[in-house]
N, C-alpha and C positions, 0 to 999 in steps of 0.2 A: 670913635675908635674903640672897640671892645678887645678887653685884654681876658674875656673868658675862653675858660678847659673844659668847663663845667658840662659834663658826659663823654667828656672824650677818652679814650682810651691810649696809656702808655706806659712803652716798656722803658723801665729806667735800671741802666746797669753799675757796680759798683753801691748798689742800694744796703748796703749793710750797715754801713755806717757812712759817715764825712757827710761830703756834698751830694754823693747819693740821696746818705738816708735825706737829709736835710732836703732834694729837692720831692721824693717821695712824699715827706709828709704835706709840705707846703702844696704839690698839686692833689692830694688828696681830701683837703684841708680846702678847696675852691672846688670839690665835687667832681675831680677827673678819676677814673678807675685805674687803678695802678697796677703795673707786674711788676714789683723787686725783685730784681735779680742778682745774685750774685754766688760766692763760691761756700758761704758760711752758713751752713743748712741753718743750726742753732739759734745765730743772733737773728736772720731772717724771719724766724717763725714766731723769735720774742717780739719783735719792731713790726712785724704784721697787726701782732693782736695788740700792739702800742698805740698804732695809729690809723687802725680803720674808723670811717664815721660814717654818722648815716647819708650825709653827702657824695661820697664817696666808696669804691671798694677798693679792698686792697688784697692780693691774692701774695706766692711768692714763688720761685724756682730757684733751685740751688743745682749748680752745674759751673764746670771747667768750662766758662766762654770759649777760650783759644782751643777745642775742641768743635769740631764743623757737626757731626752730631747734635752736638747739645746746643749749639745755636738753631737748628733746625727743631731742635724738639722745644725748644725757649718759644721760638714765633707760635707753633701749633699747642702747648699750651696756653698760652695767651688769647687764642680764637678759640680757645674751650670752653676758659671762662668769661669773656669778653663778647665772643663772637666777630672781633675786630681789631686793629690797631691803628693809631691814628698819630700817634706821636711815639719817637723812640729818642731818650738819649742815652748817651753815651756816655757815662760818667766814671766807668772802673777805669782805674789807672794806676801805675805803680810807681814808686819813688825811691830812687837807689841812686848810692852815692859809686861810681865807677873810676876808673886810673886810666887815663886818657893816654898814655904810655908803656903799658901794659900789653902787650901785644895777644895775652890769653885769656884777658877779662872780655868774658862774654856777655856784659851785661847789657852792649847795646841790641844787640839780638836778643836777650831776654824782652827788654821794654819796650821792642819793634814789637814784637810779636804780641805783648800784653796790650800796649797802649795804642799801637797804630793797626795791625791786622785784627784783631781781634772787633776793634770800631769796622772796620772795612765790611770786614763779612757777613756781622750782624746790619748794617747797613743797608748791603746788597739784597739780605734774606728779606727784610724788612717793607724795604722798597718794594719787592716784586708781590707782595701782598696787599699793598698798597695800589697798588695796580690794578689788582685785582677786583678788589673792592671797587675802585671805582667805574669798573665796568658795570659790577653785578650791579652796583647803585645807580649807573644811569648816569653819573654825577659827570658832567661834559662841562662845566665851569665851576672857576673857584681852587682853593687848596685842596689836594689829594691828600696830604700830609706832610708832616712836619718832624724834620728828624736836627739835634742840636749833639755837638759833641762839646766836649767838655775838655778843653787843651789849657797851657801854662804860658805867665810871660816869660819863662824859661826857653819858650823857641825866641824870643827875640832878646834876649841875653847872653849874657855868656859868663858862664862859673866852670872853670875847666873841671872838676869833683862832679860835675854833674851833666856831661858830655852826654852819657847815654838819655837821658832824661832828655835835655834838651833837643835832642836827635829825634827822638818819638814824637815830640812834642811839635816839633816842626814839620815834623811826616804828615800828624792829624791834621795840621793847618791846609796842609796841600791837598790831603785826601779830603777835606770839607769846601774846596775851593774848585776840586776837581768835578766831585759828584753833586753838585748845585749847579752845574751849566751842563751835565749830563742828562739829571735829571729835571732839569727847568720843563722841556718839552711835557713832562710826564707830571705838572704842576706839582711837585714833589719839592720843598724847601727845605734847603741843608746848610746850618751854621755854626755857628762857634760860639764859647764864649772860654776867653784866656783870665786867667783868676791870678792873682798874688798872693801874697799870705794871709792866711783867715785865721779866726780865733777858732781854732777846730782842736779837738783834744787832746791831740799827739804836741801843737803849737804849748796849748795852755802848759801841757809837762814839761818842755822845752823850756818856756820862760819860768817858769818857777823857781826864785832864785835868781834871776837873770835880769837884774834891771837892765845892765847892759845892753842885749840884744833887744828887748823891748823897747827902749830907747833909739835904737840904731834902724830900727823896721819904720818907727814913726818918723824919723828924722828922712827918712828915704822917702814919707806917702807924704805928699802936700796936702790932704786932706784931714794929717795928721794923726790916724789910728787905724786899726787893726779893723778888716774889714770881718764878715760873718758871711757863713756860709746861705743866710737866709739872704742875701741880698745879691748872689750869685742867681741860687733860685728864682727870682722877681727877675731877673735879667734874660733866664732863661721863659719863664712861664711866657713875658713878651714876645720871641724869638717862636713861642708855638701859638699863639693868639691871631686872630685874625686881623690883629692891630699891627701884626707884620707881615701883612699879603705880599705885600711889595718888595719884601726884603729876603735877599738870598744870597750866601757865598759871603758871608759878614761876618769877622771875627769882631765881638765885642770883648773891649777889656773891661776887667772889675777888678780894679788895685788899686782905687784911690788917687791915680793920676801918677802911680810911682814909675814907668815905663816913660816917663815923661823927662826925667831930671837925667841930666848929665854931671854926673857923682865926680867930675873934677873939678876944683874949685876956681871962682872967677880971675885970680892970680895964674892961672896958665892959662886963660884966652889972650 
């Protein structure tokens, strides 16, 4: 079973930082050629020259995704400098806390449109290139490509402060469950992987000071710690590998098995 990337081409969005940056460097770092994308011209152009190797290229595009334009000019940069694309994920996402009672808070329409259409379109664009290629290649067996989005165990939770969030996040599950038996015929593989809290930099400021909640996040993972963004990545790099031919329309979780406990205790069974 080989779990290499290594010449492949892909667009990873949300590449600025988090688990973007994080999965960017890590498939860069196993010789796949990378387009980082995302909204923050600056840090993209510092984290390009961060982490190209001679394994690997790493180019970048800065553009408002939720813009149809600039998803269109994202896919046709990418076959400028690539000449292809072979793998897309999906990693920008936004997190907001919203008032589930609030009849004017519009924030689940914001994180619709950030975290679920925004994946959708690029998808679509994606896809139909995908296609293409494997005309002009001739390629009549085997994976055409390989597209992964990047959702939360927040669709299968419930935290009423984070209603819109968890609503996007539910959306992505369906739209990666959807367009995996759409595009099965078009041997086009589309999956998931749902994450929990990671040791990511906005977390580490959070807990600083905070034995408490650190305590409280371990006490939830049976596996007992704080997972990392790099082992999201490893989760994903499988999901694009030929060592997942077989596998489509699969949300993987990475949270340490915490989606697993039933948070009332053995006194009220």
């Amino acid at each position: 079973m080989s779990l290499s990337i290594e010449g492949k081409t892909a667009i990873i969005t949300g590449a600025a930082n988090g688990v973007g940056l994080a999965i960017a460097r890590h498939f860069i770092e196993r010789g796949a050629n990378v387009m980082l994308a995302d909204r923050d011209e600056a840090r993209l152009a510092d984290e390009v020259g961060n982490v190209e190797d001679e394994r690997g290229q790493a180019r970048f595009f800065a553009g408002d995704l939720r813009e149809k334009l600039t998803v269109a000019n994202l896919v046709s940069a990418t076959i400028d400098a690539f000449d292809r694309v072979d793998i897309l994920i999906n990693a920008a996402r936004q997190v907001k806390e919203s008032d589930p009672l609030d009849a004017s808070d519009d924030t689940v329409k914001v994180l619709m449109e950030q975290n679920m259409y925004t994946a959708l379109r690029l998808s679509q664009s994606v896809a139909k290139r995908m296609i293409e290629q494997a005309e002009e290649d001739g390629n009549e067996d085997g994976t055409v490509g390989a597209i992964v989005n990047l959702s939360s165990i927040a669709a299968r939770r419930t935290h009423p402060d984070l209603l819109a969030y968890s609503v996007s996040a539910a959306a992505l599950d369906q739209v990666t469950r959807s367009l995996a038996v759409a595009l099965a015929p078009k041997r086009i593989r589309v999956n998931g992987v749902a994450f929990g809290s990671l040791m990511s930099h906005s977390l580490k400021e959070t807990l600083k000071g905070n034995r408490e909640l650190r305590a409280e996040i371990k006490e939830c993972t049976p596996l007992g710690r704080i997972g990392s963004a790099r082992e999201v990545a490893s989760a994903v790099q499988f999901l694009c590998s030929d060592g997942a031919a077989f596998v489509t329309g699969e949300l993987i979780t990475v949270d340490g098995g915490r989606t697993l406990l039933d948070n009332v205790t053995s006194a009220a069974h």
